[in-house]
Structure formats: structure tokens, C-alpha cells
C-alpha positions as CSV (number, residue, x, y, z in Angstrom):
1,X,2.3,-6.2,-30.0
2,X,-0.2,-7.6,-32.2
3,X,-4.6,-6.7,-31.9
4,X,-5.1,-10.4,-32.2
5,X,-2.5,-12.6,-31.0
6,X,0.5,-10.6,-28.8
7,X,3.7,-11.4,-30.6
8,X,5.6,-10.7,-29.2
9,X,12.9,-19.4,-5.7
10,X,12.4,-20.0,-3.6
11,X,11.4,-23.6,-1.5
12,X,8.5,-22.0,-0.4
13,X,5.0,-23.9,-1.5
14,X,3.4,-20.7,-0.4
15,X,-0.2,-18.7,-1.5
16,X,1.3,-14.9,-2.6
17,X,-0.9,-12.5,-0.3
18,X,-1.8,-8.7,-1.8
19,X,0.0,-5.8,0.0
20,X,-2.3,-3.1,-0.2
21,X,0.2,-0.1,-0.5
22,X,2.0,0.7,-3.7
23,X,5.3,-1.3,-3.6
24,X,7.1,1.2,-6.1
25,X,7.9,5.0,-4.9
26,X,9.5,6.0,-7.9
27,X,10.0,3.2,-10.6
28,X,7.1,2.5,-13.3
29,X,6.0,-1.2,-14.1
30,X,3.4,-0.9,-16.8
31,X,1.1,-3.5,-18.0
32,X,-0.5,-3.9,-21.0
33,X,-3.6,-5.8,-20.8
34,X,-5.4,-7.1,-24.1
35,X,-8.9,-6.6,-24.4
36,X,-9.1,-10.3,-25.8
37,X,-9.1,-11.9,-22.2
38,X,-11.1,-14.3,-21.7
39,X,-12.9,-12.7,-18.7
40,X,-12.0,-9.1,-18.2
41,X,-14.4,-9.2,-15.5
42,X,-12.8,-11.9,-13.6
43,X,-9.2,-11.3,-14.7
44,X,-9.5,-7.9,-13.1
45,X,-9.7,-9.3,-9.6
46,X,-7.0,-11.5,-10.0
47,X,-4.7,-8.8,-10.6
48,X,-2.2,-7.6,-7.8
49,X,-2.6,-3.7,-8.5
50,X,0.1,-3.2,-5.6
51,X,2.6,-4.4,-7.7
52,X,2.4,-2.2,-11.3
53,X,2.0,1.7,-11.3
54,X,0.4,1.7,-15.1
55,X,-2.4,-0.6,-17.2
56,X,-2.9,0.1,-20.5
57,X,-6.1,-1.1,-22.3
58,X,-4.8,-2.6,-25.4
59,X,-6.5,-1.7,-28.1
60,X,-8.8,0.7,-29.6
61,X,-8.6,2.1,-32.9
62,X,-10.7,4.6,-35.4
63,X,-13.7,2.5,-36.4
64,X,-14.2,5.6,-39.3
65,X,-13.0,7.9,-41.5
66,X,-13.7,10.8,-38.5
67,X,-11.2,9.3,-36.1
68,X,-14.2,7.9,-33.7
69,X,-13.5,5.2,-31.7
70,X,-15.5,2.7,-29.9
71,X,-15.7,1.9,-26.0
72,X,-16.0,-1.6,-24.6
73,X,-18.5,-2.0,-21.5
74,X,-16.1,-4.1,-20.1
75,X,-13.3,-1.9,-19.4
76,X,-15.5,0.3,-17.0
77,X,-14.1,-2.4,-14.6
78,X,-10.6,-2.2,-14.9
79,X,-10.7,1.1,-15.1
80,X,-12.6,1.1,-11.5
81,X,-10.2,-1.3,-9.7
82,X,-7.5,0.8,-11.0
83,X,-8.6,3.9,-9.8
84,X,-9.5,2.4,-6.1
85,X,-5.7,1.2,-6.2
86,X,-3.9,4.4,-7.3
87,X,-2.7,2.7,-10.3
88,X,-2.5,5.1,-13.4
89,X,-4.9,3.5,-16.6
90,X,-4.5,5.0,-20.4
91,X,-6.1,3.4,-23.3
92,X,-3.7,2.3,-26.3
93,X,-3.9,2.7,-30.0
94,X,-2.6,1.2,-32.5
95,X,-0.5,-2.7,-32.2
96,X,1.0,-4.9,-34.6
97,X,-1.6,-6.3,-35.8
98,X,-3.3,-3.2,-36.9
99,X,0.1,-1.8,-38.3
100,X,0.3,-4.5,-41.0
101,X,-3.8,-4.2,-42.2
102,X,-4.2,-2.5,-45.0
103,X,-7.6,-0.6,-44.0
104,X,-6.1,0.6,-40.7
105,X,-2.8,2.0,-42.9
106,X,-5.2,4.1,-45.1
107,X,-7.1,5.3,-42.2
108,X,-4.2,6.5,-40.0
109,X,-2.5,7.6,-42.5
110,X,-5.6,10.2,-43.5
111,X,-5.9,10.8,-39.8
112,X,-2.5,12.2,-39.0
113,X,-2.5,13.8,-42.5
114,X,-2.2,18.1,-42.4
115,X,-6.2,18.7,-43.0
116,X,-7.2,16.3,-39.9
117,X,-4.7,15.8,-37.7
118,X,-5.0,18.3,-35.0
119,X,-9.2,17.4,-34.9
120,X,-8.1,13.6,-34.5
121,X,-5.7,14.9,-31.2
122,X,-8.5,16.4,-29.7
123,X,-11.3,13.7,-30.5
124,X,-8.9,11.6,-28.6
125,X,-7.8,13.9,-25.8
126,X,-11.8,14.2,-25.7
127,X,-12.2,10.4,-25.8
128,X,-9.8,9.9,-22.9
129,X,-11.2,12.6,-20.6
130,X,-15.1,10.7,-21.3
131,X,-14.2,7.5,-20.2
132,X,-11.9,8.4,-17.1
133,X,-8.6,7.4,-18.3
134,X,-5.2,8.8,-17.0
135,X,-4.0,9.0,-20.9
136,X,-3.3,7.8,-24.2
137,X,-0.7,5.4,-25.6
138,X,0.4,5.6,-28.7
139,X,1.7,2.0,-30.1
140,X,1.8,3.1,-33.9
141,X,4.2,0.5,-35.7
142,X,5.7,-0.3,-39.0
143,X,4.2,1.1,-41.8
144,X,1.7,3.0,-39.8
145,X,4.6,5.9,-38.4
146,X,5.1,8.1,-41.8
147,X,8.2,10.7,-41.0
148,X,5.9,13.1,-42.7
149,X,3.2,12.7,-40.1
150,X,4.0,11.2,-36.8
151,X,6.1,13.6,-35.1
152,X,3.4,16.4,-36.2
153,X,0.9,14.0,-34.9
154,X,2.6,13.6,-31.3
155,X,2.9,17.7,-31.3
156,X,-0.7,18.1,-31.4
157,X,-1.6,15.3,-29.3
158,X,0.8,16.7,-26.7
159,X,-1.4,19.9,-27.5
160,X,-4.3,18.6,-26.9
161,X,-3.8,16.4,-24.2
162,X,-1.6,18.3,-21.8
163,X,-3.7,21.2,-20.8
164,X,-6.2,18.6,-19.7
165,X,-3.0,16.8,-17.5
166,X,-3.3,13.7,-19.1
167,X,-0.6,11.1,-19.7
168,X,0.8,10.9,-23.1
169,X,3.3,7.8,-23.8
170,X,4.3,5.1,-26.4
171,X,5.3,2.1,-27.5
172,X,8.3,1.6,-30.0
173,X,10.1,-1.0,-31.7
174,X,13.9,-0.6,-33.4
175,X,13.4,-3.0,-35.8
176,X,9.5,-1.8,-36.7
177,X,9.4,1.7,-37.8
178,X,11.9,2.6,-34.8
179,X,14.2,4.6,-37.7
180,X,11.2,6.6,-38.5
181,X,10.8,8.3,-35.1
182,X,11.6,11.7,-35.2
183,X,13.5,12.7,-32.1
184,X,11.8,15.3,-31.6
185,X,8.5,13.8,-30.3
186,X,10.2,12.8,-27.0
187,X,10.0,15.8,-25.4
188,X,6.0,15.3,-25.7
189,X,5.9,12.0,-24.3
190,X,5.7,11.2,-20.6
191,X,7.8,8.1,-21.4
192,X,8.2,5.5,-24.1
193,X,7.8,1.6,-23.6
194,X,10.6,-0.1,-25.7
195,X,9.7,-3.4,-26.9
196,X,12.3,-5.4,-26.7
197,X,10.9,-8.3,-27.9
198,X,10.0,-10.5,-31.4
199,X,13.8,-10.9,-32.8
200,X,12.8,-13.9,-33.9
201,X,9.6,-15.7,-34.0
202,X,7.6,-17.9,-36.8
203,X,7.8,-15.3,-39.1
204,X,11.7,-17.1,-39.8
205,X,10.7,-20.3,-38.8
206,X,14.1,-21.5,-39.7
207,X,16.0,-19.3,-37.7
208,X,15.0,-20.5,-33.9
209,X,16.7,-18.8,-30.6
210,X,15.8,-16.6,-27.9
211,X,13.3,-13.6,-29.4
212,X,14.2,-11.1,-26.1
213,X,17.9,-12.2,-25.0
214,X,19.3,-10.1,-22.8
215,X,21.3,-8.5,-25.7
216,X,18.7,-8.1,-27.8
217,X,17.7,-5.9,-24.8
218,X,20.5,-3.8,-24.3
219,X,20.7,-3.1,-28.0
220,X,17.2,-2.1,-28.5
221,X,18.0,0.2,-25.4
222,X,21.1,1.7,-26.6
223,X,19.7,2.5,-30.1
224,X,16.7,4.6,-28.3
225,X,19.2,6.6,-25.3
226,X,21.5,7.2,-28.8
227,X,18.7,8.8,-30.9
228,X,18.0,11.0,-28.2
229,X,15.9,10.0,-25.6
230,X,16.3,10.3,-22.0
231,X,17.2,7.5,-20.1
232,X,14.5,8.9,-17.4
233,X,12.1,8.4,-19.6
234,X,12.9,5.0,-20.8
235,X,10.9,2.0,-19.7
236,X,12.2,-1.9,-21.1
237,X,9.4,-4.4,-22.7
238,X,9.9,-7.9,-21.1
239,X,7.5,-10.6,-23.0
240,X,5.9,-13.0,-20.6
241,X,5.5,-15.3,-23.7
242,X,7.4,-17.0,-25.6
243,X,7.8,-18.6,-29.2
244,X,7.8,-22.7,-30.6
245,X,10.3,-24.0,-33.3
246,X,10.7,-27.2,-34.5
247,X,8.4,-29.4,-32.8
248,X,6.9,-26.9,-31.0
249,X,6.2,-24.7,-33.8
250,X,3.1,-22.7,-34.3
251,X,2.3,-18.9,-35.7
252,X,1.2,-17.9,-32.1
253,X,3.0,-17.3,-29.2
254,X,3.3,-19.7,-26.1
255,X,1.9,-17.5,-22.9
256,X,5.0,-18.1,-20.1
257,X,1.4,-19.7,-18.0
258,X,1.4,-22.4,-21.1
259,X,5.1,-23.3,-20.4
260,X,4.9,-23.5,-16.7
261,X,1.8,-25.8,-16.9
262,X,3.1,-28.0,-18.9
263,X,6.8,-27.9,-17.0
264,X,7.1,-25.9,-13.7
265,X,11.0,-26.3,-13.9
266,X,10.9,-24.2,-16.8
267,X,10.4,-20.9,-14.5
268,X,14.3,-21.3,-13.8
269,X,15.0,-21.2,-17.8
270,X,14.7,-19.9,-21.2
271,X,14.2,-22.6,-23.1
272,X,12.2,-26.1,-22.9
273,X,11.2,-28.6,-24.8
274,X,11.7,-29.0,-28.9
275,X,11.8,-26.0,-28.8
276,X,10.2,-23.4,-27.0
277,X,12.3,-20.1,-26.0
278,X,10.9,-17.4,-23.7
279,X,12.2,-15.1,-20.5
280,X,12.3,-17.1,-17.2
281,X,12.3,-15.6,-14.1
282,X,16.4,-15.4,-13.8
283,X,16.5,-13.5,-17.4
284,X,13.5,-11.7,-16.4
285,X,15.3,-10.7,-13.2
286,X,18.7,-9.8,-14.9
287,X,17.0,-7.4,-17.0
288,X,15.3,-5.2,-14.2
289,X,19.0,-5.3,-12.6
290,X,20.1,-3.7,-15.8
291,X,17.1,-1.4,-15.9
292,X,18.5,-0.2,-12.5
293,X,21.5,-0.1,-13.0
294,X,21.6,2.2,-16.4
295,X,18.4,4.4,-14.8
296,X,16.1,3.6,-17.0
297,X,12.0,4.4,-15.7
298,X,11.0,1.1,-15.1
299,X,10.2,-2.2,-16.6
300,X,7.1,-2.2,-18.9
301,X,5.1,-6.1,-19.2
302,X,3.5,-7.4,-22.5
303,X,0.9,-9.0,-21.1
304,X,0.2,-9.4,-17.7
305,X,-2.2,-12.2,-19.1
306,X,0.4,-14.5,-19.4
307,X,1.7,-14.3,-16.3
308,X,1.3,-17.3,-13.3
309,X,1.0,-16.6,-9.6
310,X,3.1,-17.8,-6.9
311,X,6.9,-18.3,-6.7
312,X,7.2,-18.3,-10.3
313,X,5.4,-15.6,-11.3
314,X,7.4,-13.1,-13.8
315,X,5.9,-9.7,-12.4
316,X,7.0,-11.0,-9.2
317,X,10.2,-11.4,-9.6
318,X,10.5,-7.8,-11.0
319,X,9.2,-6.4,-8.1
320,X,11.5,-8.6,-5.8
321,X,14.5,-7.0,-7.5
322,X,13.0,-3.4,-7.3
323,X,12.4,-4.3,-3.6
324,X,15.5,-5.4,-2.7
325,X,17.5,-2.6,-4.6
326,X,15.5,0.0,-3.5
327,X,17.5,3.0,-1.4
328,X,15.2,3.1,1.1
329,X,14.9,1.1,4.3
330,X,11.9,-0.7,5.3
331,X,10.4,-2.3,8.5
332,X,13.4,-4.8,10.0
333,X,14.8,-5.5,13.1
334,X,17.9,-3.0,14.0
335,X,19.9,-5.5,15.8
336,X,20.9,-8.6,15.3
337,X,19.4,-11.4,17.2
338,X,19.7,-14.3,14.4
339,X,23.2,-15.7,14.7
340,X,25.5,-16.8,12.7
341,X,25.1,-20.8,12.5
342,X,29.2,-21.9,13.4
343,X,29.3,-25.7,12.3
344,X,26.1,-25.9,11.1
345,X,27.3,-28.4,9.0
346,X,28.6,-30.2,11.0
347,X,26.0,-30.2,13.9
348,X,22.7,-29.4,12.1
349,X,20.7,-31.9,9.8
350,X,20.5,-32.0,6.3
351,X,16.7,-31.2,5.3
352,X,16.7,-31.3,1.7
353,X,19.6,-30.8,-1.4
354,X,18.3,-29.3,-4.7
355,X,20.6,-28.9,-8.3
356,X,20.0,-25.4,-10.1
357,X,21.7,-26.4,-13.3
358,X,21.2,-22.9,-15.0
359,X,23.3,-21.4,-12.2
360,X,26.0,-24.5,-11.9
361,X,24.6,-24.7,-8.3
362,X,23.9,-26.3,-5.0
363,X,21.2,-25.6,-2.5
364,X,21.3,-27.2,0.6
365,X,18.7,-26.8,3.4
366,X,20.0,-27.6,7.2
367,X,18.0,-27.5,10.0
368,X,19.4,-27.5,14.1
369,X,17.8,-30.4,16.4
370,X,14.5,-28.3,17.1
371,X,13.5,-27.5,13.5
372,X,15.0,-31.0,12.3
373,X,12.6,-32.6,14.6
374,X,9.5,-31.1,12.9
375,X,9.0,-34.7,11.0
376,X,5.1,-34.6,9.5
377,X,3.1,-31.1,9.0
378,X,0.7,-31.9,11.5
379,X,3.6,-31.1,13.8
380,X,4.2,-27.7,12.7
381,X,4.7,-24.6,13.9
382,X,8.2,-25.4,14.3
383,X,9.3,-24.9,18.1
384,X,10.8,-21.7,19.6
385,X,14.7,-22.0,19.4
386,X,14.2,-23.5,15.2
387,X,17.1,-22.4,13.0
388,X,17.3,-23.4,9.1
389,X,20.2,-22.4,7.3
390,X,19.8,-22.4,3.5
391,X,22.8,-23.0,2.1
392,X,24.2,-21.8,-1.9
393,X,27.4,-23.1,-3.3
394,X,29.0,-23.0,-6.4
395,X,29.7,-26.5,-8.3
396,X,33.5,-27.3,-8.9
397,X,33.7,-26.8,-12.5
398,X,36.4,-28.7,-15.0
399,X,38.7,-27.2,-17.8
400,X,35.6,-26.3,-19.9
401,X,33.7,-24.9,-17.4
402,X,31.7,-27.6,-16.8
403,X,30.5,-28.7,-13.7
404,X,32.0,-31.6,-12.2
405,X,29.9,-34.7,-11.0
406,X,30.3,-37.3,-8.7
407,X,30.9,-40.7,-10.3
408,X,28.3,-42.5,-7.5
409,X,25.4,-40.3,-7.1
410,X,25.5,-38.1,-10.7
411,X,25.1,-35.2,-8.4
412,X,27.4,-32.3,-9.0
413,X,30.5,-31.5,-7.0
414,X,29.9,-28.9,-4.2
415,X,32.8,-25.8,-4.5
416,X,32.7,-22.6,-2.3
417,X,30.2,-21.6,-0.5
418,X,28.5,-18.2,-1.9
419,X,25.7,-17.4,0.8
420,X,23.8,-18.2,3.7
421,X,20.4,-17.7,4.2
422,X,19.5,-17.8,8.2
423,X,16.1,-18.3,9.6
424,X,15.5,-18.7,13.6
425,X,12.1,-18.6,15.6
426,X,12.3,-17.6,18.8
427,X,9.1,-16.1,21.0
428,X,8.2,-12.4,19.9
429,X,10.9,-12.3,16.6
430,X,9.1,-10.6,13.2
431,X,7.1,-7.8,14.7
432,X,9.4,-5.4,13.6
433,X,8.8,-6.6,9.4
434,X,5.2,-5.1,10.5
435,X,3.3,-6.3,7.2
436,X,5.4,-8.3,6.3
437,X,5.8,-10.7,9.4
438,X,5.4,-14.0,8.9
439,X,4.7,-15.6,12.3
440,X,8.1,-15.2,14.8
441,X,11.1,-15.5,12.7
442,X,13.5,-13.6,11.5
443,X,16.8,-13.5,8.8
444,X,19.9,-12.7,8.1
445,X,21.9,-13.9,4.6
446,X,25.7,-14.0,5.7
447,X,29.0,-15.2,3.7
448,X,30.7,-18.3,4.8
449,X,33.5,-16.7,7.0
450,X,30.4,-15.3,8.9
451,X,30.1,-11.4,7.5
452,X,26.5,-10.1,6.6
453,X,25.6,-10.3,3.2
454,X,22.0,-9.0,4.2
455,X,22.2,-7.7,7.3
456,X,19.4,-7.4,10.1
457,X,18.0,-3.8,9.3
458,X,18.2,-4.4,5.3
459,X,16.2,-8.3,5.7
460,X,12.8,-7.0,5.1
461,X,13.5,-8.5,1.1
462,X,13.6,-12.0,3.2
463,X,10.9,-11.4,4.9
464,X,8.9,-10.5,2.3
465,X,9.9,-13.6,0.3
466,X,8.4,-15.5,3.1
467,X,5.4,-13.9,3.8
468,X,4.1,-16.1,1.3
469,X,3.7,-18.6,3.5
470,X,0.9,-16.7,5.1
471,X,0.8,-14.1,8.2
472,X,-1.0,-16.8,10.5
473,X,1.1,-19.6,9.5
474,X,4.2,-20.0,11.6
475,X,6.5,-21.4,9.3
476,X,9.0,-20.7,6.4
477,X,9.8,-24.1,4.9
478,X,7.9,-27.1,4.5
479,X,8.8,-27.9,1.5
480,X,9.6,-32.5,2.7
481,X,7.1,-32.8,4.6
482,X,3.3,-34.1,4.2
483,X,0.6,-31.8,2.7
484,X,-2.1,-32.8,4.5
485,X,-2.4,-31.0,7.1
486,X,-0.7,-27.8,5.4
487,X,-3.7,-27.0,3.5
């Protein structure tokens, strides 16, 4: 992270509506949000609180010698609107940027020196207690974490900080002072964000690629469970930005709301252009699936700034695989009253056929006589008795693994189908998604051979993805018709 410049599916055309409870029981998703916005103000009520358990103010640092630090106006705010949502706020110290300055390395490195290092803890314990945050993070870096100093320094801060019940975490990098870290501090921190980010960037201009692959992530993840700390406490960095090469190159990172302006299709990928390489939502996705999967804390976001709303939003699709992971069972209907479509393809109409090349497959949507007959959007709500089947297959692939296309239409070669997702209106079906009904319909994902793949009582994860569409708008697809009269 860096004090000036951060180094570091749906068919639904849909407006994304704010649940008001906490969507997370258990599982932290922490954002870091600069204090170089634009607009703090205005950025503030754009964000969807429901959806993130931890902001962290980045940054503030000792303006002196005495380890005093200044306080902007215009975090009173945030701090406000995250309070009123039951989302935890700390205030960070530290960043990249700061790291690598030369006035800033002197200063810190007095600061957590023997003579004033237990008075900086408490000025700072003190600081965070005045200004109503839930704790501190420490994002020390590089040359700024001295094996001398920093694992004394985390001591007293724990010291300092605890007794008054505040929040005490960090941010670390392998590659950045990462080998520096003295195991013991992690018994003092409540958990530490590992940034998982910046393995390449303009720094090596020659040496282009993917900065947060997947693999970076899992190394960076195994080096920090190996050197001792707890997988509980372990939250993965995703960037929501991404870095230029070639053509595209330039010292400062892309935001992933750059790339998606300037090409929405890039939300399915990792790289566009010549050459931009970031995390789209699929990468972004398989990395809170591993985060699950090895038990880590959560998933930690640098920064939320860069983010997009809507069906390609980043922080959504984190929370859509939390969601539809999670152990426990929300609102959904206990029985099944959807159906399984037999010879919808032979019988229903095709509504649409979309190519995801990044998966090697095909999408088709099919519609039964009643929902095929919905022709403009002035005609919708679809009719009671409506059934669209959205159908995934897998593209018949060649000797290389390529997929196979046909020689008429350049479209690719439809193989096995993987899923089923089922939709049907029918008078009084949704009201047992409670908040998240959308209208009266209700869904069921099955296999081909007619076996539930999502069944009735775990479909709240569809109807969630289509409450996009809006409570008092009864449908879930629209995506060939009109717009006119949608809006």
C-alpha cells in the first residue's frame, strides 16, 4: 500500500439494493479506504456497510519528533456511518509510500527506539480512544520494520491498547520486510491482513504478468501459516486494481473501475488490452473459495475505492461466495414447487446464447410459451405459469484443449451440460426468501439427469442474486428486450 498512489454474472441489468443486516456472522472483510478520495463525504454514502465487517482509514503518521499525529475533519463521517452500521473502524499507520521516505524512516525508527517506544504506544492507544476508533493498524513496511524494534513495538502497543479493548491488527508483505517479523508479535494482534499483491508492477517494467495470481496468493499465505501464525487469524489482500505494461504502461496503478469503464467484458478476466493485468471477479471469487476452504479469517480489500457497483462489482462477488458457502440456512422455501424443466429444449424457446471464453463455456437462456411471449418490456411482469431455464454447458474441446468451433457460425461446440438454473412465477411463490424476494418467483439449480444441484431450502444464494432486479419489480431477466419502459 502506498500514502500516495495504492500500489498495489449474471444476465441481470439490475440496480444492487443495500441489505441492512450484516451479511457476515463470522468471517471478516476489511477495507482499507485511502484518505485521498476524492469526496470522503460523498464516497461514504455510497458504500454498502452490510457487506464489510472492518474500514480502515489509511493513513496517518507522526507529523513530529513526539509521535503526534494529526486528525482529518473529514473522517468524523466515516467514522459515523460506520458506527450506525456495526461495522468496526481503526485508523492505519504506516503504507508504502511512507516506508520508502527517508524522513518517515528516521522518525519511526526513533519512535519504536528503547527511550520512546512505550510513550509512542500510549500516545496512540490515546489517539485512538479520542477520535472513537475501534483500533489501530499497523502497516509498517520495508525498511520501516527493524528486528530490533518492531516486535518490542507491537508488545507495548498490545500493552497499551488492550486494557482499553481496542483492536490491534496489521498489514504485512512477504516480499517487503515480511522476513523481519518476529513471530512473536502474533499473539498481540487481533489478525494480520496479508497483502498479496505487487509481484510485479512498473517497478520491472520489463517483466509484465499478473501482480496477485492466484499462486502468488497461496504462497504469500503459506509463508505466513509457516512462520507461525494462525490460520484464524489470517485474513488474504485482494487488489481491486491493477497494473499497465507495454502500451498501457504507467507508474500508477489502473483502479479495476478504470478497466471496467473503458471495457465491461473485462469483469470476466484478468487481463485486457496491451496490457493491463488485474483480479476479475472469477479470480477474485477463486480466492475467497480458497480463503474458505484453508480457514483463513476473511478476505481483506485494497481499496474499496476502486471498486464498481452492480453485477460486476469485486466486493460483491466476495460476499456472494461467503453467502453461498455459508453453514447456515437462510430464508427459502422447504419444498419444492419449481420443477424440473423435462425437454425444455426441445419444447421451450431459446431467449438468448452467450460465450464465456475464460470458462470454455455456453450459456443458454430458454423460456416456456408464457415467459417466451413476454416480447417488449412494456409487457412485463412476466405472466403467472413463466419458467426460464438458464442453461451452462461445457464446449467440446480438441487434442489441445481447445475449444472446438463450428465452421458456419464461429460459435463454439456445445459438450455436456454442467447446470441448470430454474426460475418459475407462479401466484404467491418468494415470500418465503423474506428480504430477499424478488416479486413471485422462485429457483432451483439442478444437473442435467434432473438431481438438485441447489436445492429448494439452500436457493436463498439465487434469490439473492436476483434481488437485484428490485423487490417491486416482478422479473428476473430482461436482459433482450427494450429498455424503455424498464427504467
Amino acid at each position: 500500500m502506498t500514502a500516495a498512489s495504492p500500489r498495489r454474472l449474471v444476465l441481470i441489468a439490475a440496480i444492487l439494493i443495500s441489505i441492512t443486516e450484516p451479511v457476515l456472522a463470522k468471517e471478516k472483510i476489511v477495507a482499507y479506504v485511502p484518505k485521498w478520495v476524492d469526496d470522503l463525504k460523498s464516497f461514504s454514502e455510497t458504500i454498502d456497510y452490510a457487506k464489510i465487517t472492518h474500514i480502515n482509514i489509511a493513513f496517518e503518521n507522526p507529523i513530529n519528533d513526539r509521535g503526534d499525529l494529526s486528525f482529518d475533519q473529514k473522517d468524523e463521517i466515516l467514522i459515523t456511518k460506520a458506527h450506525a452500521n456495526n461495522v468496526k473502524i481503526l485508523i492505519s499507520i504506516g503504507g508504502g509510500s511512507i516506508s520508502e521516505n527517508k524522513e518517515y524512516q528516521a522518525r519511526y525508527s526513533d519512535l519504536l527506539s528503547a527511550p520512546k517506544r512505550a510513550g509512542f504506544a500510549a500516545k496512540l492507544a490515546m489517539y485512538v480512544a479520542d477520535h472513537r476508533f475501534d483500533g489501530l493498524d499497523v502497516d509498517l513496511e520495508g525498511p520501516l520494520i527493524n528486528e530490533k524494534n518492531y516486535g518490542a513495538f507491537i508488545r507495548d502497543l498490545s500493552a497499551a491498547m488492550k486494557p482499553k479493548g481496542q483492536l490491534l491488527t496489521a498489514a504485512l508483505s512477504q516480499g517487503y520486510g515480511g522476513k523481519k517479523v518476529p513471530p512473536s508479535v502474533f499473539e498481540h494482534f487481533d489478525f494480520v491482513n496479508v497483502m498479496a499483491y505487487d509481484g510485479a508492477g512498473p517497478w520491472r517494467p520489463k517483466e509484465p504478468g499478473l501482480h496477485s495470481s492466484m499462486e502468488f496468493a497461496k504462497t504469500n499465505v503459506d509463508f505466513w501459516l509457516e512462520k507461525g501464525l494462525p490460520a484464524s487469524k489470517t485474513v488474504l489482500g485482494v487488489p481491486f486494481y491493477g497494473y499497465g505494461f507495454g502500451n498501457a504502461f504507467r507508474e500508477t496503478p489502473y483502479t479495476y473501475s478504470e478497466i471496467i469503464a473503458a471495457n465491461p467484458e473485462a469483469a470476466r478476466l484478468d487481463q485486457v488490452g496491451e496490457t493491463i493485468w488485474y483480479n476479475g471477479v472469477p479470480t477474485i471469487e477463486a480466492k475467497t473459495n480458497y480463503a474458505i476452504d484453508r480457514k483463513l479469517a476473511g478476505i481483506m480489500i485494497w481499496s474499496l475505492d476502486g471498486d464498481v457497483k452492480g453485477e460486476h462489482s469485486l466486493l460483491e462477488a466476495i460476499v456472494r461466495v461467503y453467502r453461498s458457502r455459508s453453514t447456515e440456512n437462510p430464508p427459502a422455501p422447504k419444498a419444492a414447487a419449481v420443477g424440473f424443466p423435462k425437454d425444455y429444449s426441445k419444447t421451450f424457446e431459446v431467449l438468448r446464447r452467450i460465450e464465456r471464453p475464460e470458462k470454455q463455456q455456453i450459456v443458454t437462456v430458454f423460456g416456456n410459451e408464457r415467459a417466451a411471449s413476454v416480447r417488449r418490456s412494456e409487457d412485463l411482469p412476466y405472466p403467472y405459469g413463466s419458467v426460464i431455464v438458464m442453461e451452462t454447458a461445457g464446449a467440446i474441446k480438441d487434442e489441445q484443449g481447445k475449444p472446438r468451433v463450428d465452421d458456419n457460425k464461429g460459435q463454439f461446440r456445445k459438450g455436456a451440460v454442467v447446470g441448470l438454473h430454474v426460475m418459475r412465477r407462479e401466484k404467491g411463490f418468494g415470500e418465503a426468501y423474506g428480504e430477499n424476494r424478488t416479486g413471485e418467483w422462485e429457483y432451483v439449480e439442478y444437473r442435467a439427469d434432473g438431481t438438485y444441484l441447489t436445492p429448494p431450502n439452500k436457493s436463498s444464494a439465487c434469490a439473492e442474486c436476483h434481488v437485484k432486479a428490485g423487490r417491486d419489480r416482478d422479473f428476473v431477466y430482461r436482459d433482450r428486450l427494450p429498455e424503455r419502459a424498464t427504467k
